[in-house]
Each structure stands twice: as structure tokens, then as C-alpha cells.
ROPA-180593 format. One line per 5 residues: number of its first residue (from 1); their letters; for each residue x, y, z of N, C-alpha, C, O. Coordinates in nm, 3 decimals, always signed. Example, Ala and Ser with C-alpha at 12.3 -4.5 7.8 and 13.67 -1.06 7.14 Angstrom:
<rs>
1 = AS = +1.319,-0.569,+0.780,+1.230,-0.450,+0.780,+1.320,-0.330,+0.780,+1.424,-0.332,+0.846 | +1.285,-0.225,+0.708,+1.367,-0.106,+0.714,+1.290,+0.003,+0.787,+1.341,+0.114,+0.804
</rs>
This chain:
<rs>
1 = XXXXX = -1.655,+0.413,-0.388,-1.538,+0.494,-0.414,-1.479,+0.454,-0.549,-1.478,+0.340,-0.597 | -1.434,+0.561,-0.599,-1.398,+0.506,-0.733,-1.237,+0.451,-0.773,-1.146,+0.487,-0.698 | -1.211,+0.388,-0.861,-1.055,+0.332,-0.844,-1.045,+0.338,-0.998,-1.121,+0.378,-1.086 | -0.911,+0.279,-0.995,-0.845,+0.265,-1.137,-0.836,+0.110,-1.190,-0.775,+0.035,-1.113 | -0.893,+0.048,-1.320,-0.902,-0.098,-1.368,-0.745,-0.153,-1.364,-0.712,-0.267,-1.332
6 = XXXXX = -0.646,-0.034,-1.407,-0.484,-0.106,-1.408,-0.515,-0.190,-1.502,-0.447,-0.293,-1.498 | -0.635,-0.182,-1.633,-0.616,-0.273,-1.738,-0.683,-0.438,-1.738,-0.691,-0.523,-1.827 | -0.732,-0.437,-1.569,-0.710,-0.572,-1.493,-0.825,-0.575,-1.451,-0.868,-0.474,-1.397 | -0.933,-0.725,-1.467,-1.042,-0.742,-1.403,-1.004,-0.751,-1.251,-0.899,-0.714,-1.199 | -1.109,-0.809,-1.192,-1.113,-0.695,-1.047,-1.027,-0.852,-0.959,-0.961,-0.832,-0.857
11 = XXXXX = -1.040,-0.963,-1.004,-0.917,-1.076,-0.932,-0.789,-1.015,-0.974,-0.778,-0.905,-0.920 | -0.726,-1.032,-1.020,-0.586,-0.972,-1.101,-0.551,-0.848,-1.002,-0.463,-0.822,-0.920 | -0.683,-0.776,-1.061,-0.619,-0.598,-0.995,-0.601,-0.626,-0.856,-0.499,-0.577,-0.808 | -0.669,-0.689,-0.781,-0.712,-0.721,-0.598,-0.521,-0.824,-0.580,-0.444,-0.828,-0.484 | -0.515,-0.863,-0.664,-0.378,-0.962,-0.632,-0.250,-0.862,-0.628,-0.160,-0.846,-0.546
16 = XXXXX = -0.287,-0.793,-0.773,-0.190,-0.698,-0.772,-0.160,-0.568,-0.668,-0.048,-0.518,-0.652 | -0.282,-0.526,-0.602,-0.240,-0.442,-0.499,-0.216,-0.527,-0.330,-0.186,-0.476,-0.222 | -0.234,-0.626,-0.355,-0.214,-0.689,-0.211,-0.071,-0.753,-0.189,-0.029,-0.790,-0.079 | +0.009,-0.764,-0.330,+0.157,-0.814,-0.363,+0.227,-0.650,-0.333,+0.341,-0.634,-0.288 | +0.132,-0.538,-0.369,+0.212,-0.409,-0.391,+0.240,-0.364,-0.241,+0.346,-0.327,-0.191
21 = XXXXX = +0.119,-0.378,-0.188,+0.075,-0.363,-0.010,+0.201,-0.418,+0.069,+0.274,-0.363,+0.152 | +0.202,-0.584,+0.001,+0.277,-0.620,+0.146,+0.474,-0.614,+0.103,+0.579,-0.643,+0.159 | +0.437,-0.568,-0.002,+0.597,-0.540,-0.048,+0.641,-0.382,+0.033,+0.740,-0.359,+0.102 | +0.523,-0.286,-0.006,+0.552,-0.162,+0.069,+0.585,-0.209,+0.219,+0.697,-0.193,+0.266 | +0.499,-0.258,+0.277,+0.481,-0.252,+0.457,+0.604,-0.328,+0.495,+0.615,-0.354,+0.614
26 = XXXXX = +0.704,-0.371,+0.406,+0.772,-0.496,+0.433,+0.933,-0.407,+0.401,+1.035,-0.432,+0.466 | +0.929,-0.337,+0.328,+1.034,-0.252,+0.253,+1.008,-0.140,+0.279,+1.118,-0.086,+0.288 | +0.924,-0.059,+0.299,+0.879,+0.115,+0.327,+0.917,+0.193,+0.212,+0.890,+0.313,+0.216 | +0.976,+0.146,+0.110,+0.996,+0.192,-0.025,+0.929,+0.119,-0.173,+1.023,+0.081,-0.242 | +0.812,+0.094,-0.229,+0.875,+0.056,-0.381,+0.889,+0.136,-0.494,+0.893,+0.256,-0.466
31 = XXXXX = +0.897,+0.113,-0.594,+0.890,+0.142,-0.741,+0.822,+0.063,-0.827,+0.832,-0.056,-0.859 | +0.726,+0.180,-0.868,+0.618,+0.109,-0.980,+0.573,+0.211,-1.050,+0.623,+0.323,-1.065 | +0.443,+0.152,-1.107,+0.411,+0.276,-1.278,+0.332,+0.395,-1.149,+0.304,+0.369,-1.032 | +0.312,+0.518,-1.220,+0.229,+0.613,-1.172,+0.124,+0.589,-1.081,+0.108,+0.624,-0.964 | +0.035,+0.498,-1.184,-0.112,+0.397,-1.166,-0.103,+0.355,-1.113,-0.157,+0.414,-1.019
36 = XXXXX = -0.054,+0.238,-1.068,+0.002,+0.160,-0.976,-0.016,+0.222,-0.831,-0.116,+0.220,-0.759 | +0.142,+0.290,-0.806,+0.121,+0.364,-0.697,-0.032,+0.484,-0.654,-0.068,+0.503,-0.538 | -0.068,+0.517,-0.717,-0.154,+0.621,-0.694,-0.325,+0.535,-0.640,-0.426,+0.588,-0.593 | -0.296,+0.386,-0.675,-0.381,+0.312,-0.661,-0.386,+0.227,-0.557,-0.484,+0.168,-0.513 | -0.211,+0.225,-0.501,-0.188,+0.176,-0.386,-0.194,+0.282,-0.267,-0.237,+0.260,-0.154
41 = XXXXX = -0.158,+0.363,-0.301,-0.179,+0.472,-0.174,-0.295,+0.436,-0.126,-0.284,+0.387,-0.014 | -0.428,+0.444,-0.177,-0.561,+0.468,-0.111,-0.582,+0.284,+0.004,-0.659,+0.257,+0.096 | -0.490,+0.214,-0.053,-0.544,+0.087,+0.023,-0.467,+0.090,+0.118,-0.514,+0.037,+0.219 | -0.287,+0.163,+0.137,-0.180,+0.134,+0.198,-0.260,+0.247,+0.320,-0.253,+0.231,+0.442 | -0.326,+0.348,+0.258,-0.397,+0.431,+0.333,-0.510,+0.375,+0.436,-0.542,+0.434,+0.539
46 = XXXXX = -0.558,+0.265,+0.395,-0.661,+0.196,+0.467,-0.605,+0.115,+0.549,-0.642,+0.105,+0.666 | -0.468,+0.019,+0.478,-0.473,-0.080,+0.605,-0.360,-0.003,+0.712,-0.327,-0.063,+0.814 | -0.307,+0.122,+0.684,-0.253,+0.159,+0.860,-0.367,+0.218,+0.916,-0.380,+0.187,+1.035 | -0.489,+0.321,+0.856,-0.617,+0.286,+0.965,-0.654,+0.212,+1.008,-0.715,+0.245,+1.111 | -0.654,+0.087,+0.983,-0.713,-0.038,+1.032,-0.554,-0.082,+1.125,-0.561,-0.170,+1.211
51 = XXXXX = -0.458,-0.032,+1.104,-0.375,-0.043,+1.238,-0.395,-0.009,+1.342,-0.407,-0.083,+1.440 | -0.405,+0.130,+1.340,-0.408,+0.226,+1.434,-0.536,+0.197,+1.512,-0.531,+0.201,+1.635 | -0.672,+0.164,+1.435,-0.748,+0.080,+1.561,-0.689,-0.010,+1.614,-0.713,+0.015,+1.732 | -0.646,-0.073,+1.613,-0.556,-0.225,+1.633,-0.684,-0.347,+1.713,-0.646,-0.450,+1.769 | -0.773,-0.322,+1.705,-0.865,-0.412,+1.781,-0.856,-0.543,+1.669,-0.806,-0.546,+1.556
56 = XXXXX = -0.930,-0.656,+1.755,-0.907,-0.751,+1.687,-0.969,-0.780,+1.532,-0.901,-0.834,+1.445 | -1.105,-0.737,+1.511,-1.117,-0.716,+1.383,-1.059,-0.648,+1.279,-1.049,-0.684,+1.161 | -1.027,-0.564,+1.321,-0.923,-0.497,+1.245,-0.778,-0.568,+1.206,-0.743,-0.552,+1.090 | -0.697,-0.640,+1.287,-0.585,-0.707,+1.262,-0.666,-0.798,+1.137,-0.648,-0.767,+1.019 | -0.765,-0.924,+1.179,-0.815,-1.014,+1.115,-0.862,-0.955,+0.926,-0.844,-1.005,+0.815
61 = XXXXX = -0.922,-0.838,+0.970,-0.944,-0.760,+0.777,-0.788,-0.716,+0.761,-0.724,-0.736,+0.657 | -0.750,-0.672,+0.842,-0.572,-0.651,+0.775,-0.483,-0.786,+0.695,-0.434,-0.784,+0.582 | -0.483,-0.891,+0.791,-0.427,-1.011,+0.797,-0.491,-1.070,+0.645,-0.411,-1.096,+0.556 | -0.622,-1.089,+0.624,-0.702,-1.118,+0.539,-0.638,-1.064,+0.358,-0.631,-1.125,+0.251 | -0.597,-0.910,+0.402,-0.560,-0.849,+0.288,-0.386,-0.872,+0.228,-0.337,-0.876,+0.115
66 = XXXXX = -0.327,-0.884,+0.374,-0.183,-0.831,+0.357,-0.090,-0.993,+0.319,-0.120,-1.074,+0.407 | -0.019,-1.039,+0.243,+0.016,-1.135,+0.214,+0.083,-1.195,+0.276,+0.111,-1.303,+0.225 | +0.142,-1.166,+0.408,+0.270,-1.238,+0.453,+0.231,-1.190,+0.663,+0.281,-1.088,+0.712 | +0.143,-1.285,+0.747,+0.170,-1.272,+0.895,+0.267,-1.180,+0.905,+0.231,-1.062,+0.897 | +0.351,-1.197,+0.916,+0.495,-1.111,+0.935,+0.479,-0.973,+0.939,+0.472,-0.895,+1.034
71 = XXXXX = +0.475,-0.957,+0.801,+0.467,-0.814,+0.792,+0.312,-0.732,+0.860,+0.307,-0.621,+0.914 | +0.216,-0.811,+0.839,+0.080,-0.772,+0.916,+0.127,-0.760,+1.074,+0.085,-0.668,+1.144 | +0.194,-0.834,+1.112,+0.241,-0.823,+1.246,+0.351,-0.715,+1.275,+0.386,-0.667,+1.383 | +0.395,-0.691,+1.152,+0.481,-0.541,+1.174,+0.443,-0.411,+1.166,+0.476,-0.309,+1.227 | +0.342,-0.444,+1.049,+0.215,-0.338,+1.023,+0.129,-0.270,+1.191,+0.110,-0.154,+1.227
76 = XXXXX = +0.098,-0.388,+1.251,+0.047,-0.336,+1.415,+0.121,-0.330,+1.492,+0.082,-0.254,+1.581 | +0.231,-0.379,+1.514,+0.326,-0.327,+1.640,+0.463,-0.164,+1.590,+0.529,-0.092,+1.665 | +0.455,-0.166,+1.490,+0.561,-0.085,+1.464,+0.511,+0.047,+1.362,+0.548,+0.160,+1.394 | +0.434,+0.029,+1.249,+0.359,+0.108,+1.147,+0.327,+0.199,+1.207,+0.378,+0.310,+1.219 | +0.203,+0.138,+1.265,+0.086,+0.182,+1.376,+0.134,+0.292,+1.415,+0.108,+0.405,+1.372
81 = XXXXX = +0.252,+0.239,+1.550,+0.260,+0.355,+1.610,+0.322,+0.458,+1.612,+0.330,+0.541,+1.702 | +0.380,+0.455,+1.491,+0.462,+0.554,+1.392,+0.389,+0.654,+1.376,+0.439,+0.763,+1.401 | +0.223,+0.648,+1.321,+0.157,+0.690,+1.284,+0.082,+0.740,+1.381,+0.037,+0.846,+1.339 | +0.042,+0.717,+1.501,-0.042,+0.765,+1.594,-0.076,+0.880,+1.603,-0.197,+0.894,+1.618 | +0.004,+1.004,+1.599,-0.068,+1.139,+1.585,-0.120,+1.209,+1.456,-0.187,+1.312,+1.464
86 = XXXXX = -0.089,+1.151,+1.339,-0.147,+1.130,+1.209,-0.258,+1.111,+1.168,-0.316,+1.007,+1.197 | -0.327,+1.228,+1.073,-0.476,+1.165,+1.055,-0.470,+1.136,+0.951,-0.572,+1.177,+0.894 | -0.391,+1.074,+0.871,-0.410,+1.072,+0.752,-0.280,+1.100,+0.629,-0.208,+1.194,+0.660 | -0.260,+1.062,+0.556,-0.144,+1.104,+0.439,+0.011,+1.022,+0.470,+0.118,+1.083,+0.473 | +0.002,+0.910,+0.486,+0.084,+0.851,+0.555,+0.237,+0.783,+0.429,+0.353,+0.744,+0.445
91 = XXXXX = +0.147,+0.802,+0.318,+0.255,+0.770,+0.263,+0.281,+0.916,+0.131,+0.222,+1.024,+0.137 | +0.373,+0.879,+0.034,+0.446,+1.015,-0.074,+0.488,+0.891,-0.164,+0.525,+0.777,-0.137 | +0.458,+0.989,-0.332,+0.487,+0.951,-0.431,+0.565,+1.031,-0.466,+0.564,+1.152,-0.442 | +0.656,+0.958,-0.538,+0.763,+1.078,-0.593,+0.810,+1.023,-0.747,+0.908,+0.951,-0.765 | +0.734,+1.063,-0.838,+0.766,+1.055,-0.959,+0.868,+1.071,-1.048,+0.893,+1.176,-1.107
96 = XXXXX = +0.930,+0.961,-1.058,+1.106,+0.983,-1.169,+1.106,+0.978,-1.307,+1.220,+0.966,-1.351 | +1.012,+0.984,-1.398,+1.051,+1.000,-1.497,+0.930,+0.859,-1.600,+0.822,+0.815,-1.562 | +1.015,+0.820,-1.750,+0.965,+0.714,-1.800,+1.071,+0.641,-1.778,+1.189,+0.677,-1.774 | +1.006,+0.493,-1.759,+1.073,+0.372,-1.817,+1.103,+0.369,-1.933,+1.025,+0.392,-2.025 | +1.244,+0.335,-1.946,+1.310,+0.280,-2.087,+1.218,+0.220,-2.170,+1.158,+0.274,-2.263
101 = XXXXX = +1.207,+0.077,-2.123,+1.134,-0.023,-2.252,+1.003,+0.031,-2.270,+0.982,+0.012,-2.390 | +0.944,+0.064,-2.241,+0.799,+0.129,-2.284,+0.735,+0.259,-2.257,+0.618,+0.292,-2.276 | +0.831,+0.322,-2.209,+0.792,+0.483,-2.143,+0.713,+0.469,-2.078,+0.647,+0.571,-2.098 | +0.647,+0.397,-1.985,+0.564,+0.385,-1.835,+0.596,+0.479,-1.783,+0.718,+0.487,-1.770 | +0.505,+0.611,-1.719,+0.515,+0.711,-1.623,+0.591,+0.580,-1.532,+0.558,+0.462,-1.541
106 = XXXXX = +0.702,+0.637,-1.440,+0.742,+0.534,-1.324,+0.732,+0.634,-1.187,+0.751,+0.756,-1.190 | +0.705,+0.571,-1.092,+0.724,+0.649,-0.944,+0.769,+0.583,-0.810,+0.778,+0.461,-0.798 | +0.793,+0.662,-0.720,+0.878,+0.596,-0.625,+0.730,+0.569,-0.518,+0.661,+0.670,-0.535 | +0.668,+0.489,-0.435,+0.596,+0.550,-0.342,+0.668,+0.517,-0.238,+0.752,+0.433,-0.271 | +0.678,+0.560,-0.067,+0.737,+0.559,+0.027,+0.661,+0.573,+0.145,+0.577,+0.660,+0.121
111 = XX = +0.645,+0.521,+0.291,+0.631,+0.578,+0.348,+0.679,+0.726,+0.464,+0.792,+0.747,+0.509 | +0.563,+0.803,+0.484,+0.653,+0.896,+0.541,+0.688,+0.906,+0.691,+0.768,+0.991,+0.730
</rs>
């Protein structure tokens, strides 16, 4: 599947969406560049599938990815079953504009 570099060899980029991951699942709101978000959707997209199975391998590749027990443990008892009749599209970007200091496309992502 194809992705976006974010500028960033593939340690860096893997850190950077797993800080982005467990900030979303933890907050249900952030703010970041376009890229960013549009790059987090597809993983934030993966690990509530890997909720919604909830079997034990699945927690363990979740847990593996998501930075903080806690929130992985909020991710399967509460995310999850938010999501249960859902096949899919679980979260929304909502694009505000540029950043001041460098005109960065900026966007909101959220879950829905």
C-alpha cells in the first residue's frame, strides 16, 4: 500500500504516526499539517479494525503500535464499540487553513 515519506525515513515517520495515533485515541481530536493527518487516518483506520476484532492478537499488534496501555485499553473497551456497526470511515478531516510561521496546509482530524 502506498503512503506518504512526511520528509522522514521510515523510523522517524513510524514514531511520528504512533505519537499522532495515541494522541488521537486519547483526545478524539488533533491538529496537524494536511500530510500528517491524511497519513494518520489510514493507520487510526487500522488500529480500530484491529479493535473491533478484539481477539487477543489483535489487542497485542494494537498494544505493540499504540504508545500508552491506557489508551490501547480505551481503544478496546470504549472505541470499539462505538464503532461496531461501522464498516469503515471512522474518522474526518477538516481542513482550516495555513499556518502562520510557514504556511503549512493545517487540519483538524477527529473522530466521528
Amino acid at each position: 500500500m502506498a503512503h506518504s515519506k512526511l520528509r522522514r525515513t521510515s523510523g522517524p515517520r513510524k514514531a511520528v504516526l504512533r505519537s499522532l495515533v495515541t494522541a488521537l485515541f486519547q483526545n478524539g481530536r488533533i491538529q496537524t499539517t494536511e500530510a500528517k493527518a491524511k497519513e494518520l487516518r489510514k493507520t487510526a483506520d487500522k488500529m480500530i479494525s484491529l479493535a473491533k476484532r478484539g481477539d487477543l492478537h489483535a489487542r497485542r499488534q494494537a498494544e505493540g503500535f499504540v504508545m500508552d496501555k491506557a489508551v490501547t485499553k480505551k481503544l478496546f473497551n470504549e472505541i470499539a464499540k462505538k464503532y461496531t456497526d461501522r464498516n469503515g470511515g471512522y474518522t474526518r478531516i477538516i481542513k482550516l487553513g495555513l499556518r502562520q510561521g510557514d504556511a503549512a496546509p493545517v487540519a483538524i482530524i477527529e473522530l466521528v
